[in-house]
DRENPA-195053 format. One line per 2 residues: number of its first residue (from 1); their letters; for each residue x, y, z of N, C-alpha, C, CB. Coordinates in nm, 3 decimals. Glycine has a CB too. Example, Ala and Ser with C-alpha at 12.3 -4.5 7.8 and 13.67 -1.06 7.14 Angstrom:
<kolvos>
1 = as = 1.319,-0.569,0.780,1.230,-0.450,0.780,1.320,-0.330,0.780,1.131,-0.447,0.905  1.285,-0.225,0.708,1.367,-0.106,0.714,1.290,0.003,0.787,1.408,-0.060,0.572
</kolvos>
This chain:
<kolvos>
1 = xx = 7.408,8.569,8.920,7.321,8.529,9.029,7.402,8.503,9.157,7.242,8.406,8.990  7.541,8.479,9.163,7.589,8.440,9.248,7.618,8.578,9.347,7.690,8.357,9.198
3 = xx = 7.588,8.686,9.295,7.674,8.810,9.339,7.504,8.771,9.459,7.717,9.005,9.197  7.394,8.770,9.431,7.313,8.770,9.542,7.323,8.685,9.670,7.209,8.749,9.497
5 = xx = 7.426,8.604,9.658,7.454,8.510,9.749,7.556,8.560,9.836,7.490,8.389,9.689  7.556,8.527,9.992,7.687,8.597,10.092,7.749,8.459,10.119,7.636,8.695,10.264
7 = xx = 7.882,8.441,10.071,7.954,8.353,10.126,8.015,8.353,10.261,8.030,8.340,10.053  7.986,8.265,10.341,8.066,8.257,10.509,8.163,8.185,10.528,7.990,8.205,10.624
9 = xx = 8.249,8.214,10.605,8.384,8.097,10.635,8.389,8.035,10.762,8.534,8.165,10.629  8.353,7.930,10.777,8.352,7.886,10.931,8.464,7.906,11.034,8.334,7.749,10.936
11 = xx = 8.448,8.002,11.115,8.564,8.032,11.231,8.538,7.900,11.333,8.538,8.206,11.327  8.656,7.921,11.417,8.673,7.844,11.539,8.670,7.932,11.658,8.801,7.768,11.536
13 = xx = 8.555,7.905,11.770,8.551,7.979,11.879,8.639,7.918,11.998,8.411,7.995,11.912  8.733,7.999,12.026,8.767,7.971,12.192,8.755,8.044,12.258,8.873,7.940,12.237
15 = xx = 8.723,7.960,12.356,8.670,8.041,12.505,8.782,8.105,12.559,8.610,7.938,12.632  8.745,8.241,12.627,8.878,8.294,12.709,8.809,8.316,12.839,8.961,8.445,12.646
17 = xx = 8.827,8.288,12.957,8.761,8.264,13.060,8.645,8.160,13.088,8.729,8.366,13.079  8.618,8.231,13.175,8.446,8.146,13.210,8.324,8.125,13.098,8.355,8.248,13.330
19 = xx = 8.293,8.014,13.123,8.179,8.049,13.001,8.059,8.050,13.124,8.155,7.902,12.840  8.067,8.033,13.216,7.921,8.044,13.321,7.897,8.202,13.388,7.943,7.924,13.478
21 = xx = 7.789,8.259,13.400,7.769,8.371,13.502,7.652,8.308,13.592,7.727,8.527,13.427  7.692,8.365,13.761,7.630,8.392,13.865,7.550,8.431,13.890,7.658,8.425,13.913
23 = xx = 7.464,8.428,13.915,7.398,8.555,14.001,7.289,8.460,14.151,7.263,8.675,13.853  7.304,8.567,14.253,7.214,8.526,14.365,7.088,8.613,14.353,7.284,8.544,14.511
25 = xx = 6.957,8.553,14.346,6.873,8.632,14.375,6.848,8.720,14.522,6.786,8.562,14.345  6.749,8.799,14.534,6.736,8.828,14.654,6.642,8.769,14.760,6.719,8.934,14.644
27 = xx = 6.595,8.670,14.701,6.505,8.543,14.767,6.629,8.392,14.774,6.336,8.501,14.629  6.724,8.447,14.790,6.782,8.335,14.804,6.840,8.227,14.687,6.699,8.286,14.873
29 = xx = 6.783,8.253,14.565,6.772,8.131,14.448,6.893,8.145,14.373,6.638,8.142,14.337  6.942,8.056,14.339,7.094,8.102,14.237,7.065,8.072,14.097,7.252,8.003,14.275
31 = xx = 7.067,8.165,13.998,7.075,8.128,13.888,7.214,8.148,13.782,6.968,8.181,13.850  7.219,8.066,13.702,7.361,8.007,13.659,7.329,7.978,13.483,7.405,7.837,13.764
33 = xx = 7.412,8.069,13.410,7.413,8.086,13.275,7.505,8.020,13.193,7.425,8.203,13.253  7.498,7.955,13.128,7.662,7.901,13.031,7.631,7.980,12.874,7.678,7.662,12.996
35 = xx = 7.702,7.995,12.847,7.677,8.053,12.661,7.790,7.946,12.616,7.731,8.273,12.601  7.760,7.920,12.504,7.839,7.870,12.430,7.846,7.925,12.251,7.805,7.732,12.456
37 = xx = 7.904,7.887,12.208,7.897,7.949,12.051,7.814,7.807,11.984,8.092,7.988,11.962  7.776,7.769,11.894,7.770,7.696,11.850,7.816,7.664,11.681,7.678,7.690,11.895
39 = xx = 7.771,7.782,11.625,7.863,7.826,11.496,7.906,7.951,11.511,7.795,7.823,11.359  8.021,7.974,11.426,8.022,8.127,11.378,8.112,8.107,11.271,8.075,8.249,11.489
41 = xx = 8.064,8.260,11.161,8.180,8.269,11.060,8.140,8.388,11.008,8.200,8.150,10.949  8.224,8.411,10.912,8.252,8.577,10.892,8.251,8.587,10.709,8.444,8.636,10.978
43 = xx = 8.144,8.702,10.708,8.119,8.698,10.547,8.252,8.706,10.443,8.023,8.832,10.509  8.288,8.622,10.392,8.401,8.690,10.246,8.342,8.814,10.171,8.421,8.562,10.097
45 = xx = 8.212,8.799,10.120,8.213,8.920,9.994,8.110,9.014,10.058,8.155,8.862,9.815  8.109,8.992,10.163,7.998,9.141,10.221,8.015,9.203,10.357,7.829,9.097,10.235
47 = xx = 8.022,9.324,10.347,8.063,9.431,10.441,7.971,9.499,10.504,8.134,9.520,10.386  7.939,9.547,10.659,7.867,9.607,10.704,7.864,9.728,10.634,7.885,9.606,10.818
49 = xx = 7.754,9.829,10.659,7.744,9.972,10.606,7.881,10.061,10.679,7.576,10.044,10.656  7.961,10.017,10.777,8.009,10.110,10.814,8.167,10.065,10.781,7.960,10.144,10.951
51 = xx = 8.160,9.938,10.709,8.279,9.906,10.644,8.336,9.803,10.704,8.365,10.005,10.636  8.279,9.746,10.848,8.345,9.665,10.918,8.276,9.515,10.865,8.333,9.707,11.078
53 = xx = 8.384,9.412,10.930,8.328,9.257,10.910,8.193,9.222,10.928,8.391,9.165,11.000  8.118,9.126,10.870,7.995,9.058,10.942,8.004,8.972,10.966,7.894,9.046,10.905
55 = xx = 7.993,8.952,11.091,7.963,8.792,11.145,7.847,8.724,11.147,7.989,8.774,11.271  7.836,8.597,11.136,7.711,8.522,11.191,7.736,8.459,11.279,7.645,8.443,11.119
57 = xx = 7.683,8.453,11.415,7.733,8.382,11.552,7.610,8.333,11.598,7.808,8.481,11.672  7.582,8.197,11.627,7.467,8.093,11.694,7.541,8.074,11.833,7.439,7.922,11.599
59 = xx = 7.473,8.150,11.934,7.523,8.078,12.076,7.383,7.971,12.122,7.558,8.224,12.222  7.402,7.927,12.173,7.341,7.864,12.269,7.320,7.904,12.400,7.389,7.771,12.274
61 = xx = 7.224,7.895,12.473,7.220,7.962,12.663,7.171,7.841,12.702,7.095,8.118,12.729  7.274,7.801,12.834,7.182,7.710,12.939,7.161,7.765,13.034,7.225,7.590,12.988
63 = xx = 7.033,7.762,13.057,6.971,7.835,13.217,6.913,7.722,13.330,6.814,7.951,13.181  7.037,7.737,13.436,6.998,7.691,13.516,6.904,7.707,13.650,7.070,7.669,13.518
65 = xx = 6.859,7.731,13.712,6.766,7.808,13.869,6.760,7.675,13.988,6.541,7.865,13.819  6.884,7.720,14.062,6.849,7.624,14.192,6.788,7.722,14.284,6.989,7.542,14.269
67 = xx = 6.714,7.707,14.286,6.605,7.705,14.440,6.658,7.725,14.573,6.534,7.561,14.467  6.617,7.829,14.647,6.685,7.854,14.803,6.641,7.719,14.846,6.617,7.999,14.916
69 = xx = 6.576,7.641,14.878,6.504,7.524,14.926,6.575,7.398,14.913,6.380,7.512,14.859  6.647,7.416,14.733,6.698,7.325,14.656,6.606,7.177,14.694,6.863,7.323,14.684
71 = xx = 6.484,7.179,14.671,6.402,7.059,14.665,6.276,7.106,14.537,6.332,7.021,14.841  6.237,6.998,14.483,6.107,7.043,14.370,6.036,6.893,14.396,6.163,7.082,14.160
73 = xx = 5.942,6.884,14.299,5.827,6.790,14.317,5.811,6.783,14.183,5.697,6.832,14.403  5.772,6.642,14.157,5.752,6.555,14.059,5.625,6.486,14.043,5.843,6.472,14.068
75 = xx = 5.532,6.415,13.989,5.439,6.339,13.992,5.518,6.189,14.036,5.359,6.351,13.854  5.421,6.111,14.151,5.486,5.965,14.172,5.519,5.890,14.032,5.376,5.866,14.261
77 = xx = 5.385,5.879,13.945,5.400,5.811,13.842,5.541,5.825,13.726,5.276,5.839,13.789  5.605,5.948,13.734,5.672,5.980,13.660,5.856,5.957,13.692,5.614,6.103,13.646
79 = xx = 5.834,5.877,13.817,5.966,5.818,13.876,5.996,5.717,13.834,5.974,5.797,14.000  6.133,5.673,13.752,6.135,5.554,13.711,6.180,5.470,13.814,6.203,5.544,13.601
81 = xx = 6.162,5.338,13.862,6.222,5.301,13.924,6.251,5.139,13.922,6.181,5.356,14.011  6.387,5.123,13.899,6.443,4.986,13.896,6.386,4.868,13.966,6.561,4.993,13.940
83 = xx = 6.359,4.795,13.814,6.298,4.633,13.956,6.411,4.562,13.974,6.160,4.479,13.894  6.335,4.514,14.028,6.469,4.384,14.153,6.500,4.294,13.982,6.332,4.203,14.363
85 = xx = 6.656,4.235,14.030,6.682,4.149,13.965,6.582,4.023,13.934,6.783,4.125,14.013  6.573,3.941,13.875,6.528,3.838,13.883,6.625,3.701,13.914,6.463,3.842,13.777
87 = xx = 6.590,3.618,14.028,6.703,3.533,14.068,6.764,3.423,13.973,6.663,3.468,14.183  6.837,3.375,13.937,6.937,3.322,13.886,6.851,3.176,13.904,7.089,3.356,13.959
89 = xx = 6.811,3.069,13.811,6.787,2.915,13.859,6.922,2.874,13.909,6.734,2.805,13.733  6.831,2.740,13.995,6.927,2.673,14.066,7.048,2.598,14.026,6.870,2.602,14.124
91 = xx = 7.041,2.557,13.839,7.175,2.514,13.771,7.205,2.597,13.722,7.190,2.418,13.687  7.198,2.739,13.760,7.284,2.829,13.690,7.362,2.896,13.809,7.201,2.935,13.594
93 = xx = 7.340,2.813,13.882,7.484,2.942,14.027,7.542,2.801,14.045,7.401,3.056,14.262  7.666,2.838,14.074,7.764,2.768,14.110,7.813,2.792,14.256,7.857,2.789,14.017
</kolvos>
C-alpha cells in the first residue's frame, strides 16, 4: 500500500533577486507583486513522464494597486479612533 503513496522532502527556498514586480498602468496606477514560496519539496519515489523531478511548490502573491490619486474612502463608522486619556486623580500626580 505504501507504493501508492508519493513521498516529498521539504526543500529550502532562496530568493535570488527581487521578489517584487512593477508595473505602471496607463491610467497612471502602480501595481506591485511580491511572490513568495511558501512550501516546496521534491518527490523521492516518483518521476515525471519525461523522467525529470517533481516538485510541489505553494507560492503565495501579494497584490498591491496604488491609485494615480493615491487617496480611497472608507465608511466614517469604520475609523477607529482613540479616546482621550482619562485624567489621573488629584492623589495620584505628584
Amino acid at each position: 500500500m505504501s507504493s501508492d503513496k508519493v513521498t516529498f522532502k521539504l526543500l529550502e527556498a532562496k530568493l535570488i533577486g527581487t521578489d517584487t514586480v512593477n508595473f505602471r498602468l496607463e491610467d497612471g496606477t502602480n501595481v506591485k507583486i511580491r511572490v513568495e514560496i511558501d512550501k516546496c519539496a521534491i518527490a523521492e519515489n516518483f518521476k515525471n513522464p519525461d523522467g525529470s523531478d517533481h516538485y510541489m511548490i505553494n507560492p503565495s502573491i501579494k497584490l498591491t494597486v496604488l491609485p494615480k490619486s493615491k487617496t480611497f474612502t472608507i465608511p466614517r463608522d469604520k475609523i477607529n479612533v482613540p479616546r482621550s486619556p482619562k485624567p489621573l486623580p488629584d492623589n495620584l500626580i505628584r
